[in-house]
C-alpha positions as CSV (number, residue, x, y, z in Angstrom):
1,X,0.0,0.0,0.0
2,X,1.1,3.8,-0.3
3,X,3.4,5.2,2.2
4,X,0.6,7.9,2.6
5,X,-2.4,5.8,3.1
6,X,-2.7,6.0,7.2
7,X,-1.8,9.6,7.0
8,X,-4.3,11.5,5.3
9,X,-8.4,11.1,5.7
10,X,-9.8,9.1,1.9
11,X,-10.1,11.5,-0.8
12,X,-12.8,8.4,-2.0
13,X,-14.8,6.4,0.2
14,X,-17.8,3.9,-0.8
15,X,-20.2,3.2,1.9
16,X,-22.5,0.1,1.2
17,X,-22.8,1.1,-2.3
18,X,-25.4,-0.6,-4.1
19,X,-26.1,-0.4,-8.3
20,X,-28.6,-2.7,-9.7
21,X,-29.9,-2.5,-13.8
22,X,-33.6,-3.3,-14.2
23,X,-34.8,-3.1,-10.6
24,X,-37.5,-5.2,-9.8
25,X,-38.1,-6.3,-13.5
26,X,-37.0,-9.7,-15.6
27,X,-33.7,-9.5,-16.0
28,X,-32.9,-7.6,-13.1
29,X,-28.4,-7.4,-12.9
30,X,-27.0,-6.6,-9.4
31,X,-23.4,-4.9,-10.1
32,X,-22.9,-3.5,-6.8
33,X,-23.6,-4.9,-3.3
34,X,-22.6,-3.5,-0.4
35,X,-19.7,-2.5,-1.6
36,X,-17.0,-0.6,0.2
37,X,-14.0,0.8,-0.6
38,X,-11.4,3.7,0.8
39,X,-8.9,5.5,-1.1
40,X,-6.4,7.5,-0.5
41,X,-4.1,10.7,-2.3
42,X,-0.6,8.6,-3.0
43,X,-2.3,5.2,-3.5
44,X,-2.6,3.3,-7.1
45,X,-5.5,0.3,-6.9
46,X,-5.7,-1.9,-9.7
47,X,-9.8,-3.0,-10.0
48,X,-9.8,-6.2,-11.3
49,X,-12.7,-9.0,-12.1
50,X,-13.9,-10.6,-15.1
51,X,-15.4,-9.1,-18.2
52,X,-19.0,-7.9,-16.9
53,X,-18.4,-8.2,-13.3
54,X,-19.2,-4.5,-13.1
55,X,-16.1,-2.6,-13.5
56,X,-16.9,0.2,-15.6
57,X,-19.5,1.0,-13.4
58,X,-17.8,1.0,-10.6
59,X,-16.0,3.7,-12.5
60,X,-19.0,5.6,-14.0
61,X,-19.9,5.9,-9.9
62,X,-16.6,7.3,-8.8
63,X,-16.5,9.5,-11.6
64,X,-20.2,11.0,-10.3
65,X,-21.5,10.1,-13.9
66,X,-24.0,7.8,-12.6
67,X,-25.9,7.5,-9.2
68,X,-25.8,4.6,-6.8
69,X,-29.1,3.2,-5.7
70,X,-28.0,2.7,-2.4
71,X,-25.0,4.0,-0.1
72,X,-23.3,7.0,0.1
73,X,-20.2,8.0,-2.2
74,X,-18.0,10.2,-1.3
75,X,-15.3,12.4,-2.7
76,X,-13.1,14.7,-1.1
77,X,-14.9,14.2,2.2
78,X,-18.2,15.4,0.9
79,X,-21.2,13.2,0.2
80,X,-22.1,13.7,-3.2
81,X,-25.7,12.1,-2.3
82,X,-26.7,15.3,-1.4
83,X,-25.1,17.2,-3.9
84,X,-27.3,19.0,-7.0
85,X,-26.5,18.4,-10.4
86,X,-24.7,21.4,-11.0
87,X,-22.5,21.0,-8.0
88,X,-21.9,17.0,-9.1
89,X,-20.3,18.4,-12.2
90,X,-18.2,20.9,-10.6
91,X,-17.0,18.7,-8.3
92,X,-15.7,16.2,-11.3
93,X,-14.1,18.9,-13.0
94,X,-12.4,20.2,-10.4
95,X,-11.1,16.4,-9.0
96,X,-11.3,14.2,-11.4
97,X,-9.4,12.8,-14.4
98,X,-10.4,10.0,-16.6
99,X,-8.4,7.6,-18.9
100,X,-10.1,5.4,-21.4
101,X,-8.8,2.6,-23.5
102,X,-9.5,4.8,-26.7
103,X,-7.8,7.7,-26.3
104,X,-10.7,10.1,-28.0
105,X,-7.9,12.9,-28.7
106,X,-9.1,15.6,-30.9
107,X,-7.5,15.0,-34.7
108,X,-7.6,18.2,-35.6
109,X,-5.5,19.9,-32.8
110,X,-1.6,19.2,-31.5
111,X,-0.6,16.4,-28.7
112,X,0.1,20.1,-26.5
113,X,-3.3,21.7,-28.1
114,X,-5.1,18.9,-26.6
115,X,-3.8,18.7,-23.2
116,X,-3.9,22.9,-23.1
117,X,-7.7,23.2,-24.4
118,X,-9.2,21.6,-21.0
119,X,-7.1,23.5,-19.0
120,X,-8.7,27.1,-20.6
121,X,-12.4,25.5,-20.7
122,X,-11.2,25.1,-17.0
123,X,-10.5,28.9,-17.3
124,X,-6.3,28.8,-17.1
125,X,-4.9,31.3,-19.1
126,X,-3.6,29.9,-22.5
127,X,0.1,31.0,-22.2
128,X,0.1,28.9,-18.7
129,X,-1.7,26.0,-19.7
130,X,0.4,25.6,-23.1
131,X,3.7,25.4,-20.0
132,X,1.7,23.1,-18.0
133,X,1.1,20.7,-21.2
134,X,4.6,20.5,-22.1
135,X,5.7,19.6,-19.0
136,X,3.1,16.6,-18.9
137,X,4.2,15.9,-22.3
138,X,8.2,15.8,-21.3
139,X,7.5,13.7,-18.2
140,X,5.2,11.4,-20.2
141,X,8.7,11.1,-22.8
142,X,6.8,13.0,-25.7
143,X,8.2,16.7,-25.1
144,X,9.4,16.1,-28.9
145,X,6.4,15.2,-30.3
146,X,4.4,18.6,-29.2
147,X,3.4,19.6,-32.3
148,X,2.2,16.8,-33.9
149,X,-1.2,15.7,-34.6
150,X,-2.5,12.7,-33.2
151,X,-2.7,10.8,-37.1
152,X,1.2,11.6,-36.9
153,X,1.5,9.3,-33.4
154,X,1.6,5.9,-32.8
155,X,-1.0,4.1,-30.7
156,X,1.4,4.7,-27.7
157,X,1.6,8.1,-28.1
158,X,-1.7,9.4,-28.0
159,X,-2.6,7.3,-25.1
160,X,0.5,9.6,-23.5
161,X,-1.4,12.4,-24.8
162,X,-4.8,11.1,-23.1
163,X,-3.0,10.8,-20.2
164,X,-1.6,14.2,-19.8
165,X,-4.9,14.9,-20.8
166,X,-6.5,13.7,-17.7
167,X,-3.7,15.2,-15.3
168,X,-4.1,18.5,-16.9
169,X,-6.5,20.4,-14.4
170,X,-4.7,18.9,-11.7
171,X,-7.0,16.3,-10.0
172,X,-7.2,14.8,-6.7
173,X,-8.1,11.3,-8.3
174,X,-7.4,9.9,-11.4
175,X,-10.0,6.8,-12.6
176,X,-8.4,5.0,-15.8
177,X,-10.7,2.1,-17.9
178,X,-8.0,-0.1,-19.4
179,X,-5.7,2.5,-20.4
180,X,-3.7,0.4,-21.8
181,X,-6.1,-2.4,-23.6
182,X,-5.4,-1.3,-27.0
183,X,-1.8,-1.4,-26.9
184,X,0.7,-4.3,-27.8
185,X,1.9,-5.9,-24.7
186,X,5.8,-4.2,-25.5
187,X,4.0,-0.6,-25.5
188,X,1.4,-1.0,-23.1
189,X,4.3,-1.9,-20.4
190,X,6.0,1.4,-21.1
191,X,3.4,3.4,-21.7
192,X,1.7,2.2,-18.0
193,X,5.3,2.3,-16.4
194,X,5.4,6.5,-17.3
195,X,1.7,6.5,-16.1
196,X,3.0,5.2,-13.0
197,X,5.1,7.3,-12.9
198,X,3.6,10.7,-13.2
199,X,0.8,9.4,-11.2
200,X,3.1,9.3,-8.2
201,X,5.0,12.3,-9.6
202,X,1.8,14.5,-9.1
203,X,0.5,12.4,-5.8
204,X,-2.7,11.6,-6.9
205,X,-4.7,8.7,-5.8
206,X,-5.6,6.4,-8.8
207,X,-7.8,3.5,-9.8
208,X,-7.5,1.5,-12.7
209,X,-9.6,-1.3,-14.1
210,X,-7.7,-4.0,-15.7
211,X,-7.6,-7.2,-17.4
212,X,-3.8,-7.3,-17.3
213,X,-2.3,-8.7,-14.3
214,X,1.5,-8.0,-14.8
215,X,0.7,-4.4,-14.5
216,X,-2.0,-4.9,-11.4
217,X,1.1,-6.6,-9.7
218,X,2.6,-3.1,-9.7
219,X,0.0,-1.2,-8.0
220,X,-0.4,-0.8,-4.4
221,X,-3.3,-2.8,-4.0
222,X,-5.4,-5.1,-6.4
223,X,-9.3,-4.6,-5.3
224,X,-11.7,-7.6,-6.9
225,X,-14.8,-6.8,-8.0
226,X,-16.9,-10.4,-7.2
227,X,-20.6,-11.0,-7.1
228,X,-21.2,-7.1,-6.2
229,X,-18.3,-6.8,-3.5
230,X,-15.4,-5.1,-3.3
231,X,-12.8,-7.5,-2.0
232,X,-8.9,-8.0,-1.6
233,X,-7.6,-9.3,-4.8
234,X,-3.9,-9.5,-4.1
235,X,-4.4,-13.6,-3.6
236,X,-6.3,-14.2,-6.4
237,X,-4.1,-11.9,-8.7
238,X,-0.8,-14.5,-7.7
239,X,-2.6,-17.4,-8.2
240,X,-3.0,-16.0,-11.5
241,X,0.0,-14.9,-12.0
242,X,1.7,-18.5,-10.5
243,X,-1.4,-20.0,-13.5
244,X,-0.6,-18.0,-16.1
């Protein structure tokens, strides 16, 4: 676990969260059940489970794009239960980042004009953000590929790009949905390794759903999502590691 885990309050909690599709119809799917979870600022948690097991929507919840149906959620210490709409959103744009698989990078704009147009929506002045995108962009190992477009990058690139991306309004937590699931293995291991990296470099608190177990082994802890619960996966992860 993170060296800063016992010494700060959780910038995420889930209290007895519960998310079920369908309610009370055929077909009814429970995702969530109960399902409890701290996190802190400093701490990387690899979600793992099989395909369907809920993931993603464990995700959506964190990210305050969906509402549980039970539980409380919250972020920062504030339950977002009780939070309108309006403040719901500001609240994710002020602390949260998100990394997707596709990296959904705008082809018409530069790897630094696409990490440097959230941060003025965000309302940073242009001069400032640009400063701030090239220094994601150097950390990330791509300072020399500023001015490119994101046809002009390889697959490994322009998930760098989505990355910086995500980190450019400075966050408190960064939630990433197989960020590295449409990379070859070779790539995806570098790519995660500077992800890693700056995640720690900017001491955020992270969670990332993956299928890939080599790189859940090098997060701090390995959560399993399993018939709605949120449990310790570290055992199940080395058994499939000692499997595989």
């Amino acid at each position: 676990m993170s060296d800063v885990e016992n010494q700060s309050d959780p910038i995420l909690t889930f209290r007895n969260v519960g998310r079920t599709y369908n309610k009370g119809k055929p077909g009814e799917l429970v995702v969530l059940d109960g399902a409890n979870l701290e996190v802190h600022r400093g701490e990387i948690i690899a979600l793992v489970g099989p395909s369907g097991s809920g993931k993603s929507t464990f995700l959506h919840l964190a990210g305050l794009l969906e509402k549980p149906d039970s539980g409380e959620i919250h972020v920062n210490g504030k339950n977002t239960g009780t939070m309108s709409d309006k403040e719901r959103t500001l609240l994710r744009r002020r602390l949260l980042g998100f990394v997707y698989q596709f990296h959904h990078l705008l082809p018409e704009f530069s790897a630094q004009e696409n990490v440097t147009i959230p941060q003025m929506i965000a309302g940073r002045g242009k001069a400032e953000a640009m400063a701030r995108g090239q220094v994601l962009l150097d950390h990330l190992g791509i300072g020399g590929r500023l001015k490119h477009r994101p046809a002009q990058l390889s697959g490994g690139e322009q998930q760098r790009v989505a990355i910086a991306r995500a980190l450019a309004n400075d966050p408190g937590i960064l939630l990433a949905d197989e960020p590295t699931g449409n990379l070859d293995p070779r790539t995806a291991a570098a790519v995660f390794d500077s992800f890693i990296s700056l995640v720690r470099n900017e001491r955020l608190a992270a969670i990332v759903a993956t299928h890939n177990f080599a790189l859940a082994q090098k997060m701090d802890r390995v959560v399993l999502l399993r018939d709605g619960k949120l449990v310790d996966g570290r055992e199940a992860l080395n058994s499939q590691l000692e499997t595989g």
